[in-house]
Phi, psi and omega in degrees: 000128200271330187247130155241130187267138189244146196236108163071103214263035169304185176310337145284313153320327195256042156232333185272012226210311191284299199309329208278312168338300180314307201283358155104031213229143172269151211214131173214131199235181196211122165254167167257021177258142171260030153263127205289166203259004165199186170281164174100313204259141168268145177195120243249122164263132179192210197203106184287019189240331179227105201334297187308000187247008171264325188340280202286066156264126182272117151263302158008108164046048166252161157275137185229148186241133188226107177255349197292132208276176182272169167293149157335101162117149173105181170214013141270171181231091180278337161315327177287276178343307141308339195285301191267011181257012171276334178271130174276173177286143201074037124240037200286140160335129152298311173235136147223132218242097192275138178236124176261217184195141217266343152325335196244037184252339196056191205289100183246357188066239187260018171276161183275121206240137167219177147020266181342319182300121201286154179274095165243094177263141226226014158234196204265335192278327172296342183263342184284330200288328183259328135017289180284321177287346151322284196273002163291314177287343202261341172286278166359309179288329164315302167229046185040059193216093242275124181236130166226144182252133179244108140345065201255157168253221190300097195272144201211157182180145183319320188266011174227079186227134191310031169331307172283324164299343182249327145279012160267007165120346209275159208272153169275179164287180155276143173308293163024311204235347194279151197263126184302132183248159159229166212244149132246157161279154184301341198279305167335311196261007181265352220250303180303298183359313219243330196255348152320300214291305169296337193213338148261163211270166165333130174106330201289149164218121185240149201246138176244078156231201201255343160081055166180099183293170150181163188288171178316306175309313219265303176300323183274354162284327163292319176284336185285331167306298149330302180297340172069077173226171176258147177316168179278155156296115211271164195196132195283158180301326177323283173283000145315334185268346158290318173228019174265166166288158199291336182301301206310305196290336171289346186270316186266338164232056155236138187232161153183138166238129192286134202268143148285353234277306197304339190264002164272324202275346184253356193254007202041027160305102198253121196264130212295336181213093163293015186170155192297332197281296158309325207288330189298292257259359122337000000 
């Protein structure tokens, strides 16, 4: 696919909007900032919240990689709604290429969650999110536009480390207690991102991590370590419900480990960091 569109051109898009520039590919991405977020790239400023500001998106037979997250509150995604009730008829995408979340498999403890694992996501951010992949597949089927959803988990990178939770103090789970959670690195995932776009078929749900869990905890110890920071304080879920924010606490009491094997064996992905252990040493 020669054209890419990128649908919210955060610290991730402008790494999958860079591989793609490398790889010869014309690239145009959309933000509410009217700067563009790199050289190279045409770039549409606008606002997935105010409709009228979608008119000018070159859609037409291109690939869109749609990273832009749902609005706060709620259990929809009226951003996804706008997005597709803005392509008119005759500019419908060649693909579109959803990055979802791994959140809308909910609360599995320590079981192995795949493809297969039916989706009941138990927070208001996990319902928004399949919210949107509903109706992206079901406008797809609709108007013949082939869609795949990648399931991602905790995404991590040198600019994306818990940094601000570990100097201001705030507390972990006890291992004890913490439920195994999973990580991709960002470079990983913009690169599945390009090979969704390329290799996967209609329909496909690919579960995206690095396919080595470890709890929350375990991950904010690897990084403060890294980090030359002193570790966080461990704290039992009791008083975790006293003194974490309702996120921290939603993050902590769900575990699962999310299987990769279909998105290796279908996307041909061999991933450049394949543990938390590689990925710090980045």
């Amino acid at each position: 696919m020669e054209h890419l569109l990128v649908i919210g051109c955060g610290a991730i898009g402008r790494r999958v909007a860079s591989l793609a520039l490398e790889r010869g590919m014309k690239v145009c991405t959309f933000n509410r900032s009217e700067v563009p977020p790199l050289e190279g790239v045409t770039h549409c400023a606008g606002n997935l919240d105010e409709p009228q500001t979608l008119a000018g998106l070159l859609t037409r037979a291109v690939g869109v990689i749609y990273l832009a997250p749902p609005p706060g509150g709620g259990i929809e995604d009226t951003r996804m709604r706008n997005f597709l009730a803005g392509i008119g008829t005759g500019s419908e995408p060649a693909k579109i290429v959803y990055i979802s979340t791994s959140g809308v498999y909910g609360d599995h403890g320590s079981e192995v969650v795949t493809e297969e694992t039916e989706a009941v996501p138990q927070t208001a951010r996990g319902k928004r999110r399949l919210h949107a992949e509903r109706i992206l597949q079901q406008w797809g089927s609709e108007h013949g536009v082939p869609v795949v959803v990648l399931r991602v988990t905790g995404i991590y990178a040198p600019d994306r480390l818990p940094v601000s939770q570990l100097t201001t103090g705030q507390p972990v789970l006890r291992e004890e207690e913490a439920l195994p959670s999973n990580r991709i690195h960002a470079d990983d995932l913009s690169r599945i991102c390009l090979a969704a776009l390329d290799r996967g078929p209609d329909g496909a749900i690919y579960n995206v991590s690095d396919g080595a869990p470890s709890s929350m905890t375990t991950y904010f110890n690897a990084a403060a370590d890294k980090l030359g920071l002193p570790r966080p304080r461990q704290v039992t879920m009791e008083e975790a419900r006293k003194v974490m924010t309702p996120l921290m606490i939603s993050y902590f009491s769900e575990g699962r480990i999310v299987d990769n094997g279909k998105m290796l064996r279908e996307l041909g992905i061999t991933l450049l960091y394949p543990d938390l252990e590689t990925g710090l040493k980045d």
